[in-house]
C-alpha positions as CSV (number, residue, x, y, z in Angstrom):
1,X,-3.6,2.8,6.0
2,X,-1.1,4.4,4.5
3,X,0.1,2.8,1.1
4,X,3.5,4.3,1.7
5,X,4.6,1.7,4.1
6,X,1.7,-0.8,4.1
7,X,0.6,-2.7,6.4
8,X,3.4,-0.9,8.4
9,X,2.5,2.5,10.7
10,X,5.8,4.2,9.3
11,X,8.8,3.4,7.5
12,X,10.3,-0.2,8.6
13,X,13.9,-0.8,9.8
14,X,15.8,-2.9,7.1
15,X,16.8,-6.2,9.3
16,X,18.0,-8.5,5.8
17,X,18.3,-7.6,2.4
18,X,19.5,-10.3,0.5
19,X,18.9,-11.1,-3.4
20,X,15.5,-10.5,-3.9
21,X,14.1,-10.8,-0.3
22,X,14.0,-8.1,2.7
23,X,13.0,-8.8,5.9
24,X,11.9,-5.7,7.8
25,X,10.6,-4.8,11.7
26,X,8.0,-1.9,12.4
27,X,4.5,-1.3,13.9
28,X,1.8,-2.8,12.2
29,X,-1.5,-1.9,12.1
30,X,-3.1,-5.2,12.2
31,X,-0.8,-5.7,15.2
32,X,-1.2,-3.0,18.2
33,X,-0.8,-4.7,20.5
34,X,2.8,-5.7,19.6
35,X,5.9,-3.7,20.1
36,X,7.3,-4.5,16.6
37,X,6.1,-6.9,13.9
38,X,8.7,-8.6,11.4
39,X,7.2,-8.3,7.8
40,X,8.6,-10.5,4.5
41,X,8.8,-9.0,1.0
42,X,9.9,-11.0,-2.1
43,X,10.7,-9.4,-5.3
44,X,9.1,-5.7,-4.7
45,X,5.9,-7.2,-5.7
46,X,3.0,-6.2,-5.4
47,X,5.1,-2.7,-4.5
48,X,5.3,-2.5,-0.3
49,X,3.6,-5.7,0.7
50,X,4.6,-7.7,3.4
51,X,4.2,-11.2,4.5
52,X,3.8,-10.4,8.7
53,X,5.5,-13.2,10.6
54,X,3.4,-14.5,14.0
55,X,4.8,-12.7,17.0
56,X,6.0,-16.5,18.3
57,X,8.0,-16.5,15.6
58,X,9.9,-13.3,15.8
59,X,12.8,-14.2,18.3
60,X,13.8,-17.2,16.6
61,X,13.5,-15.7,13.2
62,X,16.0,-12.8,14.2
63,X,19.1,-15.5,15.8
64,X,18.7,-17.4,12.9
65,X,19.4,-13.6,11.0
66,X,22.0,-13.0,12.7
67,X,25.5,-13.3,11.0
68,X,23.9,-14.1,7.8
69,X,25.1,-12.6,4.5
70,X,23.0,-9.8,4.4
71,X,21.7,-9.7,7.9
72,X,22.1,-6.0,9.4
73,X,23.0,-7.5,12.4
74,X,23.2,-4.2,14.6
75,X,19.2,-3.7,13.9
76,X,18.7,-7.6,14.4
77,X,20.6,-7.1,17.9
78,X,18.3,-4.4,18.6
79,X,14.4,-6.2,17.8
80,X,16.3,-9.0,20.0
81,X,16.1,-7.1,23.1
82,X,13.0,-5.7,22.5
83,X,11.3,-9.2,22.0
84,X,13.9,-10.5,25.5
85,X,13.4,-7.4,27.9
86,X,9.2,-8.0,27.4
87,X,9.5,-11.4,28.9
């Protein structure tokens, strides 16, 4: 596993960065048989660890994103049709 981006395969698109949270979508490894999985990291500690969100949670999480102060809503819109043209 690469500590680079852990537990992430490569780097993570940025979905929210607000404060001191960012809320991130990439290929995890503890996840392959998922498309994307949406990761949580608060404060930058410990340095590129993530809080992975349950796949049933994922489409939900991103509307609720959406339009928020912060919310890169352009990726968000993206992860949304991922999660919608699988179904």
């Amino acid at each position: 596993m690469s500590e680079k981006y852990a537990p992430f395969e490569t780097e993570p698109t940025l979905l929210y960065d607000k404060d001191t949270f960012k809320i991130v979508a990439g290929k995890a490894y503890t996840n392959k048989d998922e498309k994307f999985c949406i990761g949580l990291n608060s404060n930058g500690f410990p340095t590129n660890a993530y809080l992975i969100f349950p796949p049933q949670l994922s489409l939900d999480l991103l509307r609720n994103l959406l339009g928020q102060d912060g919310a890169k809503n352009d990726e968000i819109i993206k992860f949304i049709k991922i999660i919608t043209d699988k179904q």
